[in-house]
N, C-alpha and C positions, 0 to 999 in steps of 0.2 A: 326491573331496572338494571343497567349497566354500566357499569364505568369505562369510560375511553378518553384518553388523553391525546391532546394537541403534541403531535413529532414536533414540531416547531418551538412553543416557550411551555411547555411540557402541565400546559391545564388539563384540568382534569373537571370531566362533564358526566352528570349523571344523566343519560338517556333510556328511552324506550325498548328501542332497538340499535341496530349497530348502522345506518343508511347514514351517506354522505352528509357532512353540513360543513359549515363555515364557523372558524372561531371568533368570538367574537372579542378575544384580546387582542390579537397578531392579523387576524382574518386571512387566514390558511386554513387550507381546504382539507380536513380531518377525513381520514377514514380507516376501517377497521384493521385492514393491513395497507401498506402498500403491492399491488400486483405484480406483480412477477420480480421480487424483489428478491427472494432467493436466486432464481434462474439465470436473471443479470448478473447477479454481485460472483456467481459460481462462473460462468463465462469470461467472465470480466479477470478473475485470476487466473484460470487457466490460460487465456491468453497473455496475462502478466508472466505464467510460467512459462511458457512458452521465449517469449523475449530477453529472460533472463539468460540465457545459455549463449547466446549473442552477444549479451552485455557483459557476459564474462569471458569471452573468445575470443572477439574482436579488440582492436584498440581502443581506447579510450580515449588518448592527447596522440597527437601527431606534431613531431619538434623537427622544426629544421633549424638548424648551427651550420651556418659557413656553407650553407650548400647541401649538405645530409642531413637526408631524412632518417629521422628515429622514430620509429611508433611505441607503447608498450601498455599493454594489456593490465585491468587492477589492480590485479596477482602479481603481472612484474613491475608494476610502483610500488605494491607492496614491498615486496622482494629487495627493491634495487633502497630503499628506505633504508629497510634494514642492514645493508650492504653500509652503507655510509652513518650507519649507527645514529639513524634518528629514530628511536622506539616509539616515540609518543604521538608521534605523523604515522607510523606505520599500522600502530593498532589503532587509533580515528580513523584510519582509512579503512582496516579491516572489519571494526566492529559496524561503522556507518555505512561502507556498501556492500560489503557480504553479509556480512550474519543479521545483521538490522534486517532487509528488503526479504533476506531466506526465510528467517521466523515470522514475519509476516505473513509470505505467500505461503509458506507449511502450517500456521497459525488459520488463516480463515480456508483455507482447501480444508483442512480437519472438519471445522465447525462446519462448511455449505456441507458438504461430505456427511457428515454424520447425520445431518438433517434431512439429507436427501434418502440415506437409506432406512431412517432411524434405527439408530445404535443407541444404546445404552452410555453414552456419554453422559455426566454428570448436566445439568442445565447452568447452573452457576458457573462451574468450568471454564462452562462455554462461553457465557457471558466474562468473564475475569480476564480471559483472552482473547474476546472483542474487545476490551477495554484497553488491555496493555497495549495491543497490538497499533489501536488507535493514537495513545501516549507519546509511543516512539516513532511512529511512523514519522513525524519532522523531522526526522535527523537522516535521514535517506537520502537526501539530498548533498550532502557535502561536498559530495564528491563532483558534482555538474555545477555547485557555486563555484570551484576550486578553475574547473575550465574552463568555465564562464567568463572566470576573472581574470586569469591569466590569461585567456587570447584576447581581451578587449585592452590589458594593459603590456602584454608584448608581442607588438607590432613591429620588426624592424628588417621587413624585406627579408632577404635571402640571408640575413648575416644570423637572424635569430626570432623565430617565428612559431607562433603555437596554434594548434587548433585541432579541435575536439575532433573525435573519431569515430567509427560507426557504433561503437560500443555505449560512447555518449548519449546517441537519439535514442539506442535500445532501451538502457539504464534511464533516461528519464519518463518512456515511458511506459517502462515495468513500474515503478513511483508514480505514475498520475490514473496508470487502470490499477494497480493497488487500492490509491486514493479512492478514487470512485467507486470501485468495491464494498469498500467499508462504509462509505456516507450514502451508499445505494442501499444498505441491508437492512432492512426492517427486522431489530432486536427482539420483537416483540415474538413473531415468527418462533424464538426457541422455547416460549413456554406456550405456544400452539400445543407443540408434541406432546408436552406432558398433559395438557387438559383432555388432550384427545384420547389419548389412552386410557387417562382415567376414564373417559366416557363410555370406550369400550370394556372397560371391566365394569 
């Protein structure tokens, strides 16, 4: 006999063997891993890390005043925040769209990473920062509610005009293949490796 538990409202069924069935709380379709659920979830931030580098290059808000165009990049709102001595905007901006999205993407590229070559990574670890990583990921976003908000609510022609910039599209979706990264990855996957090796020893 075996135990395998519903991904979904997380029952737990004694079976035979490990073959497909249906729950019969939620009636989601149980199975022993999900398929290529490393493979995705590792693609999935590589190409998140990929778009990050654009999201930090590029502009973010594009302001017209009177006629000029200003663009400026996370880094120079951070920057220009601090210029005007607002610390507590500057670091919600710095902690929520740099270092928040980076510990992420350096956070699960570790865990796929580790799994993929098997390293000697701790398994709890691993798990402790699939969890955190999980946690914070809603706060990733600030920074594109922030654009979002301000060009829906100022609109005034040429005299004073906002709208988001190519940095925006990038930064929201390094935040949505993060997301699905994470809610792609079958946890279950990291203590494979240690049964495995027990098995081999």
């Amino acid at each position: 006999m075996i135990l395998i538990s519903c991904k979904n409202c997380h029952k737990v069924f004694k079976k035979e063997n490990s073959n497909e069935f249906i729950c019969d709380r939620c009636h989601h379709k149980i199975t022993k891993r999900k398929k290529y659920s490393l493979q995705v979830s590792f693609a999935l931030v590589i190409s998140a890390m990929l778009l990050y580098i654009p999201a930090m290059v590029y502009p973010i808000m594009n302001i017209t005043q009177l006629g000029v165009d200003n663009e400026s990049t996370i880094i120079e709102g951070i920057i220009s925040f601090l210029d005007y001595k607002d610390y507590f905007i500057a670091i919600v901006i710095l902690v929520a769209s740099v270092i928040i999205p980076l510990i992420k993407l350096i956070g699960l590229f570790l865990i796929f990473l580790s799994l993929l070559i098997s390293n000697n990574m701790d398994n709890k670890l691993k798990l402790n920062i699939f969890n955190t990583i999980e946690f914070i990921g809603k706060w990733s976003m600030v920074d594109i509610y922030v654009v979002a908000l301000l060009s829906s609510l100022v609109q005034v022609g040429e005299i004073f005009n906002i709208k988001g910039g190519l940095a925006a599209t990038s930064f929201t979706l390094v935040v949505v293949l993060t997301m699905i990264a994470a809610n792609s990855f079958d946890t279950r996957i990291i203590w494979d490796e240690k049964e495995n090796n027990a098995n081999r020893n």
